[in-house]
BAMI-140844 format. One record per residue (C-alpha): residue number from 1; x, y, z. Coordinates in Angstrom, 2 decimals. Layout:
REM residues N
(NUM (X Y Z))
...
//
This chain:
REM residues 398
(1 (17.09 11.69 8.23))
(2 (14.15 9.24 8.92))
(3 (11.27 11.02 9.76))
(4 (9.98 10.62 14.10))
(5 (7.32 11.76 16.25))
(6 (8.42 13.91 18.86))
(7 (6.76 14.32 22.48))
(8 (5.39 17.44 21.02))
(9 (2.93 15.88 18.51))
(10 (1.68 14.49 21.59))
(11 (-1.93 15.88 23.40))
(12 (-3.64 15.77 26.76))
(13 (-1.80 12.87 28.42))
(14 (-4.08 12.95 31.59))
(15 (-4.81 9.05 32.86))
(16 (-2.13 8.18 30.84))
(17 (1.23 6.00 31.69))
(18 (4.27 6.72 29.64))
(19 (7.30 4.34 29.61))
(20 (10.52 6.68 29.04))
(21 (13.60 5.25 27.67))
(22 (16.46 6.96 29.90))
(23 (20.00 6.48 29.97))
(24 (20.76 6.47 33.65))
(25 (24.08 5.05 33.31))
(26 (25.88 7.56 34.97))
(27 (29.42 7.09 36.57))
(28 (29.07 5.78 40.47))
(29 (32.31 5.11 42.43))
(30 (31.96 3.93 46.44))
(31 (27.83 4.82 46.13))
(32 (28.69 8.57 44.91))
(33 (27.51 9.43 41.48))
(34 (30.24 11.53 39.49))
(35 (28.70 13.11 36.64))
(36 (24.53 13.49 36.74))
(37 (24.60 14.90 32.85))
(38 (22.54 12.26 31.71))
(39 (19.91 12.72 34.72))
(40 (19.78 16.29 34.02))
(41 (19.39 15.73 30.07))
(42 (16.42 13.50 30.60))
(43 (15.15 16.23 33.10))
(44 (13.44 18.35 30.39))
(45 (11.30 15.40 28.57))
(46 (10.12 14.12 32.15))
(47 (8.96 17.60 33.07))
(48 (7.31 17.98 29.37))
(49 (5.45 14.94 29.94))
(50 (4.29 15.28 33.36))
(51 (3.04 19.05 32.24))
(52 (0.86 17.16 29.49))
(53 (-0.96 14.92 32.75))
(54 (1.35 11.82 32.24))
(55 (2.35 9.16 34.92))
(56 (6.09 8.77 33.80))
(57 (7.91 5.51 34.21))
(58 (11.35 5.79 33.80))
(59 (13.31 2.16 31.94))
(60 (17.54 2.57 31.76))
(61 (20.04 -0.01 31.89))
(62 (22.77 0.15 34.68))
(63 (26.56 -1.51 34.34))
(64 (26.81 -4.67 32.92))
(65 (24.51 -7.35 34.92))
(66 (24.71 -9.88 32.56))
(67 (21.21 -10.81 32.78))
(68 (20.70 -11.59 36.75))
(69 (20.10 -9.65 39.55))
(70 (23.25 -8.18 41.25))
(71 (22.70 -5.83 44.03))
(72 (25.47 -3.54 43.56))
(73 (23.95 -2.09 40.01))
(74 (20.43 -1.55 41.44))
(75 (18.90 2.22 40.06))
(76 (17.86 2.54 43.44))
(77 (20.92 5.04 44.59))
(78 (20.30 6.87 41.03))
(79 (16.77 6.96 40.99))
(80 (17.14 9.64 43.91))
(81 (19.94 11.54 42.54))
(82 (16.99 11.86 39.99))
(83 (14.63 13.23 42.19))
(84 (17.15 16.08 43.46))
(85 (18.03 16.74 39.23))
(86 (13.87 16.76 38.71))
(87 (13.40 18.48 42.11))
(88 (10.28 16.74 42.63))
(89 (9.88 12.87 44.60))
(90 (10.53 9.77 42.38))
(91 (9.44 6.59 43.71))
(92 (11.57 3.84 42.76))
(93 (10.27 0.40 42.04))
(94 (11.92 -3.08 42.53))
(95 (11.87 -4.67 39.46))
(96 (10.70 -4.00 35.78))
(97 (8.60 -6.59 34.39))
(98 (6.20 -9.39 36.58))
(99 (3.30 -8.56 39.04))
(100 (4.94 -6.89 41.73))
(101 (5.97 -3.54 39.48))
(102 (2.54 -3.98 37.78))
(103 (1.23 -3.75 41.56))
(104 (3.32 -0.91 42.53))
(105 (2.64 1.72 39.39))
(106 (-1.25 0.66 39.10))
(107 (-0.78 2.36 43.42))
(108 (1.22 5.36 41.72))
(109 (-1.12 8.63 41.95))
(110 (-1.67 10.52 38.53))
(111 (1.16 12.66 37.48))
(112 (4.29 10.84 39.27))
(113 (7.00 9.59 38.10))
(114 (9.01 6.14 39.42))
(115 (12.46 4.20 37.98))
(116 (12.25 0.96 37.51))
(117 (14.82 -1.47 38.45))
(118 (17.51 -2.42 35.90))
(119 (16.44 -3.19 32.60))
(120 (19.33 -5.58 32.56))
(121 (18.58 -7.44 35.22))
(122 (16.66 -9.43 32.67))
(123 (18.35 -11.48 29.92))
(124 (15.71 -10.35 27.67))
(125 (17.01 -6.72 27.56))
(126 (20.41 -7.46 25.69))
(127 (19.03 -9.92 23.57))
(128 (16.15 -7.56 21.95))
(129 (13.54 -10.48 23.10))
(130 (10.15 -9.16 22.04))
(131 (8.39 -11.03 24.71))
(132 (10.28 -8.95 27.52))
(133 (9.69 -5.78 25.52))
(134 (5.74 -7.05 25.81))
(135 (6.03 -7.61 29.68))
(136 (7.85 -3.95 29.38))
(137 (4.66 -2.78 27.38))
(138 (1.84 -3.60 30.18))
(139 (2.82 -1.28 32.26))
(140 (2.40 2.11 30.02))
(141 (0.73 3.19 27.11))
(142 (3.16 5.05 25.67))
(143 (7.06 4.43 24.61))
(144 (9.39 7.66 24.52))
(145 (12.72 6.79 23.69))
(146 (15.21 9.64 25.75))
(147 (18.42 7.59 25.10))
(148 (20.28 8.26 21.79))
(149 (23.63 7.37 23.63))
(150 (21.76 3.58 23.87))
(151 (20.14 3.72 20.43))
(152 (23.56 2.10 18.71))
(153 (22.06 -1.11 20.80))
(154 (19.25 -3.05 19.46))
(155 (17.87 -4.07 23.24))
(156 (14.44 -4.86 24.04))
(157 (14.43 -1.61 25.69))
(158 (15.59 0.66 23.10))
(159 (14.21 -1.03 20.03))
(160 (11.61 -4.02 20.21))
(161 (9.40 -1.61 22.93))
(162 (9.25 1.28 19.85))
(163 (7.19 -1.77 18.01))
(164 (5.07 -2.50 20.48))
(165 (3.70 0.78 21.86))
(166 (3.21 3.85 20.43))
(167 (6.56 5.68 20.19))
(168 (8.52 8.76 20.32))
(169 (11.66 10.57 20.55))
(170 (12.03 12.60 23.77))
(171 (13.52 16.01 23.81))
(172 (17.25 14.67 24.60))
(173 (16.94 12.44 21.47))
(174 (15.31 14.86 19.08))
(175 (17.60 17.56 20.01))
(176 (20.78 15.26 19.50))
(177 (19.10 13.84 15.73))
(178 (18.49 17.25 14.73))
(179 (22.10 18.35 15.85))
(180 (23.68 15.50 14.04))
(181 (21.62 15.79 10.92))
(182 (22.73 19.95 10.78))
(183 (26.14 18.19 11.24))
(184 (26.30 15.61 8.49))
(185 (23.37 14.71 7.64))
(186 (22.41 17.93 5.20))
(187 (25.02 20.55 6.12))
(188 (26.23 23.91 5.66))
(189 (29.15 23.70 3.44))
(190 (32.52 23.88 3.95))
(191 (32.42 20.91 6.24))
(192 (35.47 20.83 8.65))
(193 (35.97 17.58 10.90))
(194 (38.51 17.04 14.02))
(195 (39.54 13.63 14.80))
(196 (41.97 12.94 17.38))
(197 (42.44 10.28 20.10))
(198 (45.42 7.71 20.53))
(199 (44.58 5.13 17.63))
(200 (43.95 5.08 14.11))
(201 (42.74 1.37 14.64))
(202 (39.96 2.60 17.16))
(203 (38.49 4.74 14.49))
(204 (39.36 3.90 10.94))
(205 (35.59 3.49 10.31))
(206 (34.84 6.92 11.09))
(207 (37.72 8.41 8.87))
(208 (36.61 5.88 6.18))
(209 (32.85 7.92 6.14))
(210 (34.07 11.56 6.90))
(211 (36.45 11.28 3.78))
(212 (33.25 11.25 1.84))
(213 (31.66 13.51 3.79))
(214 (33.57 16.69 4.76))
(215 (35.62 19.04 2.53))
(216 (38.14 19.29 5.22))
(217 (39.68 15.96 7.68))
(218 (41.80 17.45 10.42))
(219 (43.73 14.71 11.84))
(220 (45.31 14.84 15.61))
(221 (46.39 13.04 18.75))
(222 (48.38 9.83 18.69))
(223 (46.38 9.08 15.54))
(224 (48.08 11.89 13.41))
(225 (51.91 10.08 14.29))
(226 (50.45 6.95 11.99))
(227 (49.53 9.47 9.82))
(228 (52.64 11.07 9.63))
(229 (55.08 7.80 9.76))
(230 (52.51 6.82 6.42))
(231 (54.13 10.00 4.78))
(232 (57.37 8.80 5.74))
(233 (58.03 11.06 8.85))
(234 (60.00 9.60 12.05))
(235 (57.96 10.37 14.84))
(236 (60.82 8.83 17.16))
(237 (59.27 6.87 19.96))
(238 (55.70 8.54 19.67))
(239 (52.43 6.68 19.66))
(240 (52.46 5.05 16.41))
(241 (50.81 2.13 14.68))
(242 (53.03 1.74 11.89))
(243 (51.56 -1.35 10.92))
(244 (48.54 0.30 9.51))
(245 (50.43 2.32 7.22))
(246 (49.05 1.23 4.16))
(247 (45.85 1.76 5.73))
(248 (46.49 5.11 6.47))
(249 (47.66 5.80 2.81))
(250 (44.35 4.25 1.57))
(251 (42.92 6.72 3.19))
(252 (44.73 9.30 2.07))
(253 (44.04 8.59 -1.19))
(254 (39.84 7.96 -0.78))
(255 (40.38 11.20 0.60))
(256 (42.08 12.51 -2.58))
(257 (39.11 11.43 -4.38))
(258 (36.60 12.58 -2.20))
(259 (38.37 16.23 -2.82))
(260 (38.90 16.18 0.92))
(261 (41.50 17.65 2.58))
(262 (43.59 16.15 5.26))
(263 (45.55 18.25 7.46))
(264 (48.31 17.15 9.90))
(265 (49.72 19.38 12.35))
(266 (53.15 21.01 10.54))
(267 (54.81 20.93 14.05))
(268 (54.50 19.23 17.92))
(269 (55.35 19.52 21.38))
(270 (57.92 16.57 22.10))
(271 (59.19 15.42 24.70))
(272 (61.47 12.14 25.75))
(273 (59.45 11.10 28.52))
(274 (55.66 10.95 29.05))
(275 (54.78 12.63 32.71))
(276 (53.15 15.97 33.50))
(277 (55.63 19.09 33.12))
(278 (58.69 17.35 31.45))
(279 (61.74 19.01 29.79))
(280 (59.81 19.84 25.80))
(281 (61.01 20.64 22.53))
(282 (58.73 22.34 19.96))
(283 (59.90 21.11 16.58))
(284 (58.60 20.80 13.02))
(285 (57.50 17.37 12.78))
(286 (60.30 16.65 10.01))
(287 (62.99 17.13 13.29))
(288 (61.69 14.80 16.12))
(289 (64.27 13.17 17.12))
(290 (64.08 8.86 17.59))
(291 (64.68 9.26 21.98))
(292 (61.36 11.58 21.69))
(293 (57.64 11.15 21.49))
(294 (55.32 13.89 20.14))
(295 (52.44 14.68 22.65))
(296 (51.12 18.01 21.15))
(297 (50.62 19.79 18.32))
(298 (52.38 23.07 18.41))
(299 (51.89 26.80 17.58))
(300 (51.93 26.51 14.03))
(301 (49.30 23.69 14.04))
(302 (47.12 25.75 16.24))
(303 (47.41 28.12 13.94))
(304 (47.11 26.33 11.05))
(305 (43.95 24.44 12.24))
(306 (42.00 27.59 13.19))
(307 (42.52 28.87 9.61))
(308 (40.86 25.66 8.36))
(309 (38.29 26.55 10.70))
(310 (37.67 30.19 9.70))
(311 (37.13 28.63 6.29))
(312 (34.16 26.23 7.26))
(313 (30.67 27.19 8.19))
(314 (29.93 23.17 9.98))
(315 (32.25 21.67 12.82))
(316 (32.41 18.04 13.64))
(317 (34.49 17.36 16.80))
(318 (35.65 13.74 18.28))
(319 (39.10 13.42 19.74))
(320 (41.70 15.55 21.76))
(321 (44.75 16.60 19.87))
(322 (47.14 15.75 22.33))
(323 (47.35 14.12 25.31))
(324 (45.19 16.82 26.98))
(325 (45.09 15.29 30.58))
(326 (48.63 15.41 31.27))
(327 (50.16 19.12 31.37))
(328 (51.51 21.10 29.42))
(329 (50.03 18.74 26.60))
(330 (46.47 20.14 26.48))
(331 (47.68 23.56 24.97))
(332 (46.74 22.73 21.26))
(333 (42.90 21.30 22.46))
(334 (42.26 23.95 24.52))
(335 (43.46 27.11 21.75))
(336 (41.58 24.96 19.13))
(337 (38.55 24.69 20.97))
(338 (38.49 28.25 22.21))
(339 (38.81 28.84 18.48))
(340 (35.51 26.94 17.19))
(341 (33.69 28.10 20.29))
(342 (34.51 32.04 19.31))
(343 (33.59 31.25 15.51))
(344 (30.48 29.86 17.12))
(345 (29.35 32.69 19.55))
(346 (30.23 34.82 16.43))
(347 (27.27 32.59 14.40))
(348 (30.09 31.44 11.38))
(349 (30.05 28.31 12.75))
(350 (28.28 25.24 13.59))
(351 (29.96 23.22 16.19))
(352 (28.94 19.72 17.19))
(353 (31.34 17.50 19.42))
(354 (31.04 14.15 20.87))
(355 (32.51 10.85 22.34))
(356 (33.45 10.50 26.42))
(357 (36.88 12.27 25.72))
(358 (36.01 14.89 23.83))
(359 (32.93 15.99 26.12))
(360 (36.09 16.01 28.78))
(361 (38.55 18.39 26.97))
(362 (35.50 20.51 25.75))
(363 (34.57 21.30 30.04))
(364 (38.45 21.59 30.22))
(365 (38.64 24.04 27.62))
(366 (35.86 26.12 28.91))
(367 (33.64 25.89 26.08))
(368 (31.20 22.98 25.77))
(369 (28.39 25.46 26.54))
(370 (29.59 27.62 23.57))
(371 (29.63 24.81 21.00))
(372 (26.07 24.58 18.67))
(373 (25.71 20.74 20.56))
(374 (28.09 18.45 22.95))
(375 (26.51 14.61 22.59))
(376 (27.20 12.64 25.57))
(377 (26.89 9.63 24.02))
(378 (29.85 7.69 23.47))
(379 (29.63 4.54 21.03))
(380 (26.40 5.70 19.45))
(381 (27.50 9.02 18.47))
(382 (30.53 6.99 17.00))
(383 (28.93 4.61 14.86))
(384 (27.19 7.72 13.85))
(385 (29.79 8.81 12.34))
(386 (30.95 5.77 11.32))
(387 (27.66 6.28 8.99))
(388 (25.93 3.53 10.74))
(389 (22.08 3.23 11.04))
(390 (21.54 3.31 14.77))
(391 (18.75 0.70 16.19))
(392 (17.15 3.13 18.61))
(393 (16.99 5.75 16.21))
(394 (15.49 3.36 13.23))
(395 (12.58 2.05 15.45))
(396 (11.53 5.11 16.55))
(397 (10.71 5.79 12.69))
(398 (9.37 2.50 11.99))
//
């Protein structure tokens, strides 16, 4: 892993203004914000900094603006669900770059900390203009990047700012790099990775790196029917891209080798109709029949994964293995989870999950504050694993 600066190697910050890169994106529907994760993540590097004497200006994007000013995605509403996560005031400030914000922080008193308005509100942002990122600039003295769920984006705020000021990874950041690098990056071997979700086509980049990568693929969720049609399997009326079967036996075979392992579950929940609670058959997955769909795995694929797991000293987690929002079909996420998470608290076994729907069935299963790390971040931790360099993350050691 590239080599950063952390808020840590910084000293006395007293007098000092420090621009944080936040990712106050959070979920708002009719005004009321549904999930303040992110706010609460960013808590700890805001607190770290104002304990060193720091002013701290907080940047983030919000929605998709689209480069103008649109009322309705203003980090006004959020900027005080940050004050309650920080428990301390937050002023907010009406726009991010021109006179008036430079007006309203030079009035902030020592040791504050304000939001500015939406870094998108500016065209500059998405299109990584350096000139923006040097309007951005004037107002601190210092650049902390806090967002590795934004770092897959090369935005002014995210990666021309790291060029132009001093910069650093905040505490969010450098906790999620040094997560993913025990993950993949240099790893306790046997390496076991989960990938579920509904396509193969959503994610063949990821199973393209983790071939390479881990000593042991297992495969679930609509994904795994592809999978399983490749081997020439009827999976009835399931979830199935059978057009990227050839695909899915390249992979099978870069997995060969790669001396990776792929498992697919030996048996599913089926049923002939997708709704909570329906009629179900548990079958091998040699007997679905073509009127039924598989939307589990079953018992002996519960089973079967946990003994891959037992095996493995490293975790990797991105995808449910069934359709875990609709009951009774969350049975094989939930055992499997509860599974890592005990191999965890037991110190076997380094867990690290990630990706919007995995963070989900983790809280369902009861267990994301058992796993070694959950990542909120969706598409960056992704391309992560896709094995891509992330923009955020390369500027920061630049």
């Amino acid at each position: 892993m590239t080599p950063f600066k952390t808020i840590d190697d910084l000293g006395d910050l007293t007098g000092k203004r420090v621009l944080v890169r936040a990712d106050l994106n959070v979920p708002v529907k009719d005004g009321v914000i549904g999930d303040i994760t992110r706010l609460q993540a960013t808590a700890p590097t805001i607190h770290g900094l104002l304990a060193k004497g720091a002013t701290v200006l907080v940047l983030s994007h919000f929605d998709r603006p689209k480069g103008k000013v649109v009322p309705a995605m203003s980090l006004k509403p959020i900027a005080a669900a940050l004050a309650k996560a920080l428990a301390m005031p937050v002023t907010f400030i009406e726009n991010c770059v021109g006179a008036e914000p430079k007006i309203a922080v030079a009035a902030l008193a020592p040791g504050s900390v304000a939001v500015l308005e939406n870094t998108r509100f500016h065209a500059g942002e998405e299109s990584n203009d350096l000139t923006f990122a040097q309007s951005l600039a004037t107002l601190g003295d210092i650049y902390v990047n806090d967002a590795f769920s934004a770092a897959h984006r090369a935005h002014a705020s995210t990666e021309a700012l790291a060029h132009v000021l001093p910069c650093y990874a905040g505490r969010s950041m450098a906790a999620e790099l040094k997560a993913l690098e025990a993950a993949l990056g240099n790893p306790q071997k046997p390496v076991a990775a989960i990938v579920g979700g509904a396509k193969v086509s959503s994610k063949l980049d990821v199973l393209m790196h983790l071939v390479e990568r881990v000593d042991h693929l297992i495969i679930g969720g609509g994904m795994a029917n592809t999978f399983l049609a490749a081997r020439g399997i009827n999976v009835g009326k399931s979830l199935c891209e059978h057009d990227l079967a050839d695909t899915a036996r390249a992979i099978f075979a870069k997995a060969e080798a790669a001396n990776c392992i792929v498992h697919l579950p030996y048996d599913a929940v089926v049923a002939t109709e997708f709704r909570a609670n329906p009629p179900t058959r548990t079958v091998a997955v040699t007997e679905v029949h073509d009127n039924e769909m598989i939307l589990d795995a079953g018992p002996a694929a519960i089973e079967q994964f946990g003994d891959v797991l037992k095996l493995c000293c490293t975790l990797v987690w991105n995808g449910p293995l069934g359709a875990f929002e609709t009951p009774p079909f969350d049975t094989a996420t939930v055992a499997v989870a509860r599974m890592a998470a005990a191999l965890t608290e037991d110190g076997s076994l380094l867990s690290v999950g990630g990706g919007g729907d995995t963070v989900a069935a983790l809280h369902h299963a009861g267990v994301a504050d058992t796993f070694s790390f959950v990542s909120t971040a969706g598409g960056a931790f992704l391309e992560w694993m896709e094995g891509k360099a992330l923009p955020g993350v390369e500027a920061l050691s630049s």
